[in-house]
N, C-alpha and C positions, 0 to 999 in steps of 0.2 A: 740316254733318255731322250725320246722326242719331244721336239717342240711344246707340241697340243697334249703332252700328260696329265692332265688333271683329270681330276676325279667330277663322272658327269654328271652326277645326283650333285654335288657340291656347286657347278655348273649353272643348273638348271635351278637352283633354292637360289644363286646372285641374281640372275636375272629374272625371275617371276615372283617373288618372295612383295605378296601390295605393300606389307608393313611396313617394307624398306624405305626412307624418301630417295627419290632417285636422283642417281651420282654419276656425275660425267665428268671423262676425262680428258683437259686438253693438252696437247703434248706441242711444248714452244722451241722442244728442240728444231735448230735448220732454219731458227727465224732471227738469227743475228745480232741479238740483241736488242731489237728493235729498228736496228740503223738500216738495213736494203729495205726492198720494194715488198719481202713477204716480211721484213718484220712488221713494216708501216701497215701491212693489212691488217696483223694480227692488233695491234696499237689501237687501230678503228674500231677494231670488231668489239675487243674488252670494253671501250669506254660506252660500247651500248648495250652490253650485255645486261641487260636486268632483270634477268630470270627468277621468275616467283615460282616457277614449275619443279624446279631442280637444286641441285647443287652443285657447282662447276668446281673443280678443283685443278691447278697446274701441273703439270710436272714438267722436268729441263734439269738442264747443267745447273751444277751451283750456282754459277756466277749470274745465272738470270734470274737467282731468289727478287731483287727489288727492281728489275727492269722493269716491270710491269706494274708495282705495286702500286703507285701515282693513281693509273686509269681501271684499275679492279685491285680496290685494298680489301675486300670481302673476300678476295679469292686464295684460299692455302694453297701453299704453293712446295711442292713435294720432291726436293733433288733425288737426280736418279745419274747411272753413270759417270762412277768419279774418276774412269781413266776418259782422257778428253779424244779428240782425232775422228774423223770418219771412219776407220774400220772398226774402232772398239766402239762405235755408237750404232755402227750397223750389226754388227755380232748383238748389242744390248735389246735393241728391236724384236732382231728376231727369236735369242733366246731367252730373255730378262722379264721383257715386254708381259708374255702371257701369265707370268706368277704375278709379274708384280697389278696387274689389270682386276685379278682375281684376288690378291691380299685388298687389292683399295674397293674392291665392291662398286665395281664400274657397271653403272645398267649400259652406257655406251662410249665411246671413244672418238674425239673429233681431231685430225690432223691438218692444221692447216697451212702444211707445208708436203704435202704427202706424193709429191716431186721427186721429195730428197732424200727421206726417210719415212719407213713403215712397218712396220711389223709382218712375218708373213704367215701368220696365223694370230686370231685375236678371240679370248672369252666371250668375249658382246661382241656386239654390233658395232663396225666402224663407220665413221665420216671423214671423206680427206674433200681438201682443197687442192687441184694442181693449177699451177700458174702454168706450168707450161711444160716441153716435152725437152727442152735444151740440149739435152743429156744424149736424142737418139735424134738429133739435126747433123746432117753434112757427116764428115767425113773423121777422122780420131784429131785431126788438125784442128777441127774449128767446133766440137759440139764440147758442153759442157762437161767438166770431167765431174761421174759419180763416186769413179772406183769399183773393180771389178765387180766384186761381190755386188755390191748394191744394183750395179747396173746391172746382173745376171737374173735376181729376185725380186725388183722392182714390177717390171710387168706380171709376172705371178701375183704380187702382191697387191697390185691396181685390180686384177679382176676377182680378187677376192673378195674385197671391199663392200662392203652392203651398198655406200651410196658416195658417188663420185661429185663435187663441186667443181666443175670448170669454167674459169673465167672468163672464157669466151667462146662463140663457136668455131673458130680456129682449134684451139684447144681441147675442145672434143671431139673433135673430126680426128686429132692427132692422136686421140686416144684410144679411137676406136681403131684407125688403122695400124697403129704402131705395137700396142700394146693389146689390140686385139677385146678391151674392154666390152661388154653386150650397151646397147645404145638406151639401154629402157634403165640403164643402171646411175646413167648422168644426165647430171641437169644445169645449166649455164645462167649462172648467176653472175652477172657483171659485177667490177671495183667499182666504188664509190668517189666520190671525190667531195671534199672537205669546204662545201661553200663558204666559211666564215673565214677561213682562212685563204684559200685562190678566189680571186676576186679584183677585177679590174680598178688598179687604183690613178690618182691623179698624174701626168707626168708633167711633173715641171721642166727646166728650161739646164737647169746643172750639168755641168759634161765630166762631172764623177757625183756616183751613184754611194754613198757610204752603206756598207752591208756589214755587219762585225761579224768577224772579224778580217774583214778586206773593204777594200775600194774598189771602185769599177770606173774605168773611164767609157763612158757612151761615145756614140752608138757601138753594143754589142750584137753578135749571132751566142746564141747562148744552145748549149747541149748538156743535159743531166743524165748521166750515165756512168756506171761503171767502168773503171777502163779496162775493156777487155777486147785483145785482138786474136781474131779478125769479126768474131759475133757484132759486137758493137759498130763498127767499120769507121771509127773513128782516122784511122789511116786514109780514107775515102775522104771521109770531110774535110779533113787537112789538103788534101789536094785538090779541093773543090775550091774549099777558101783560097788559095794559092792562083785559081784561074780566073773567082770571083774579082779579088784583089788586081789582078794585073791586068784585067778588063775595063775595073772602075773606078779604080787609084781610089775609092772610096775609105775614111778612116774608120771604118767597123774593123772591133776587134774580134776573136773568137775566144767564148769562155770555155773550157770543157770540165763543168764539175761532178768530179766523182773519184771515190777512192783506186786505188790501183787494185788488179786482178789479174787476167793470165796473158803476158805477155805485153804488158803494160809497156814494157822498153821501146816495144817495138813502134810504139805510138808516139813515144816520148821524142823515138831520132826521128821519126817522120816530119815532126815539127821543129825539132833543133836544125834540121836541113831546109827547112822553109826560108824563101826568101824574106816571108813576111814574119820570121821567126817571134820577132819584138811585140807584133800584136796577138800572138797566143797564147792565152794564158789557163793553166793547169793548177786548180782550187783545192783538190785532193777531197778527203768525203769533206760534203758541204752539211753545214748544222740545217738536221731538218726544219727545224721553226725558223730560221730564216729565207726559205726557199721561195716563199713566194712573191716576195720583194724580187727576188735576184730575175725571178720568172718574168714579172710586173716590169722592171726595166730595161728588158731584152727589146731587140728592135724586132726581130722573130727569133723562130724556136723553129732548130732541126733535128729532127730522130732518124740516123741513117742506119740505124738495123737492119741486120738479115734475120734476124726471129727475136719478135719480143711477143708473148704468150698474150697483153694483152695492149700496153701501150699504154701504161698510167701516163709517163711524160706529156706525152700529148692530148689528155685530160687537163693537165694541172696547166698547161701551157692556155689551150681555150678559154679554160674558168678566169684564167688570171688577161684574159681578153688579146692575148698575145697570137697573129699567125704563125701558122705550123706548115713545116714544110718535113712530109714522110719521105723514108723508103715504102718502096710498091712491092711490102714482102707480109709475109704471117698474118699476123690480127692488126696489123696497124692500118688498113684501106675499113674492116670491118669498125674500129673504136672510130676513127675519125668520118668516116663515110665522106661526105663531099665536102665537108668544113677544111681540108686541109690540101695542097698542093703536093705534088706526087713524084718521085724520080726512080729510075733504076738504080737500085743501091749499090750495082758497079759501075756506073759509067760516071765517073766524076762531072764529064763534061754536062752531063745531064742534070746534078743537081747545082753545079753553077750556076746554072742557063734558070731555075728556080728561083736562086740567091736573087739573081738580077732582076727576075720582075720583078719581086715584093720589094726591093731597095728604091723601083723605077716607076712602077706602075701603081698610083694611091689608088686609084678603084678600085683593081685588083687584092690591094693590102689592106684595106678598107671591110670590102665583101668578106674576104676573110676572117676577118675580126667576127664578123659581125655574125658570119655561119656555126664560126666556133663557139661564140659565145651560149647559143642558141644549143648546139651541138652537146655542149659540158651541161646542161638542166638534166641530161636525159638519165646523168649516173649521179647517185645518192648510195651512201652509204650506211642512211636509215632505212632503206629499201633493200638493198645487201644485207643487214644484218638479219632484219628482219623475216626475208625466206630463207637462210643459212639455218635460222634457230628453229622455223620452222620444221626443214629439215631435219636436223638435229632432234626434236622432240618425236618427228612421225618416226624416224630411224630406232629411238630407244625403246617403241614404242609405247609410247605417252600418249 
């Protein structure tokens, strides 16, 4: 049986039938529970979702029936795909996906992880969200593993799409060349960031920072990321700190919080073989709601990526008034623009040479502060939701 077998008179009475009120579905699969970077979008998105126009309903793995229920308990939430794993949940997309789309009387479909997983044929009208292109960066060593199949159907399944959300224009440059998507099909809608929560707080004089469930002894360089090598290039900072360190005997520690990922070890002996072994220290995933303390007492904030689709870290780093010190790679020169200090994300010696002015130079760390803060106004995520849903409604059309 192919894919797209439905009956078209059956079809065409879901989607144009005015009696209906209209029903949209969001699919949380590929969003982690809420805990990464795309769950925390989707976390955003729900708690402003107030749609008087529709009906939004979930669907996901079992175990995400009450992740979300806290920030949308109006929203029914529909398990689908009970055997778990990437392949049976990309088999479920492609062949599950369009019955089950058409039993729930879907006028449209919004994915907002559609990076990771899609459907490659849909009854209505889709909307995806990509963060990013990870998956078709660099070489089998270093880009994000999909797994075959998905990686084969993936670009098929982007230029199918009715309407593409990319979070930056990094992001759909990557999609139009990579994926070959048409330009008139996407539209760049930036993250938001969480003013009540990042937000410059007081620093006192204490040389441990209590954060539960850890301590922190100050001055830190503090990095929130995943641990993944070599995308992340967390092995790069370690060696940076290493030159930092033995340039300026200075007592800054490095944090590095973030759960382990692909090849994590490799990160782990880079710093076990560190001279400055004793001051680095590895938090594992850190509790989202205490992130911006830990941000707030950082002495600065490095993101030495070689592709991050849009650069939250270095949002939440400016809002919480903290300098940022990038790599000069993907969207991260675009999110920060001139508010943040800049290095080749292979040359260690270079983002040393970084470390050492903002540690040395207070105008320099100062101006910083003070650009980024300036910098972090510009992203909201009443703003974000706001043209998403838009979208969203023009796509069902509503």
């Amino acid at each position: 049986m192919e894919v797209n077998s439905f009956p078209a008179v059956f079809f065409f009475d879901i989607i144009n039938d005015p009696g209906e009120e209209m029903k949209i579905g969001l699919d949380t699969f590929a969003c982690d529970g809420g805990k990464s970077g795309v769950g925390m979008y989707l976390t955003q998105v729900l708690k402003r979702f107030m749609p008087s126009e529709a009906l939004f309903e979930l669907f996901g793995w079992e175990y995400d029936r009450y992740t979300y229920s806290d920030v949308a308990p109006n929203f029914d939430f529909i398990p689908q795909c009970s055997i778990h794993g990437r392949t049976a949940n990309s088999l479920w997309h492609v062949f599950r996906y369009p019955q089950f789309a058409i039993h729930r009387q879907y006028k449209a479909c919004f994915f907002p992880a559609a990076h990771r997983y899609l459907p490659y044929k849909s009854p209505c009208p889709t909307i995806g969200v990509v963060h990013d292109m990870a998956a078709y960066f660099g070489n089998r060593k270093t880009r994000v593993h999909l797994g075959a199949l998905l990686r084969m159907i993936l670009p098929n399944s982007l230029r199918r799409m009715d309407r593409i959300i990319a979070v930056s224009e990094w992001v759909k440059q990557e999609l139009i060349d990579r994926a070959h998507v048409k330009e008139n099909r996407i539209e760049v809608v930036p993250n938001g960031i969480d003013h009540e929560s990042f937000y410059p707080r007081q620093r006192n004089e204490e040389s441990v920072l209590l954060i539960q469930p850890f301590s922190f002894r100050r001055p830190y360089v503090l990095c929130v990321s995943r641990i993944d090598h070599p995308v992340k290039n967390h092995a790069k900072l370690i060696e940076a700190f290493n030159i930092f360190k033995s340039k300026t005997k200075y007592p800054h520690r490095l944090v590095l919080a973030g759960g382990d990922s692909k090849n994590a070890s490799i990160v782990k002996e880079s710093a076990s073989t560190s001279p400055w072994r004793s001051d680095i220290f590895f938090t594992g995933h850190f509790p989202t709601t205490s992130l911006p303390e830990l941000y707030a007492g950082a002495d600065f904030v490095v993101i030495p990526s070689m592709y991050e689709g849009f650069g939250m870290g270095a949002v939440e780093a400016m809002a919480s008034g903290v300098p940022v010190i990038c790599a000069r790679a993907a969207s991260l020169p675009e999110t920060a623009e001139h508010a943040a200090l800049y290095f080749d994300p292979l040359n260690a010696e270079d983002l040393a040479d970084r470390m050492i002015t903002l540690s040395t130079d207070r105008e320099i760390y100062n101006e910083c502060r003070r650009l980024g803060l300036e910098r972090a106004q510009v992203f909201s995520w009443d703003k974000c939701v706001e043209r998403t849903l838009q979208i969203i409604y023009e796509t069902a059309g509503k």
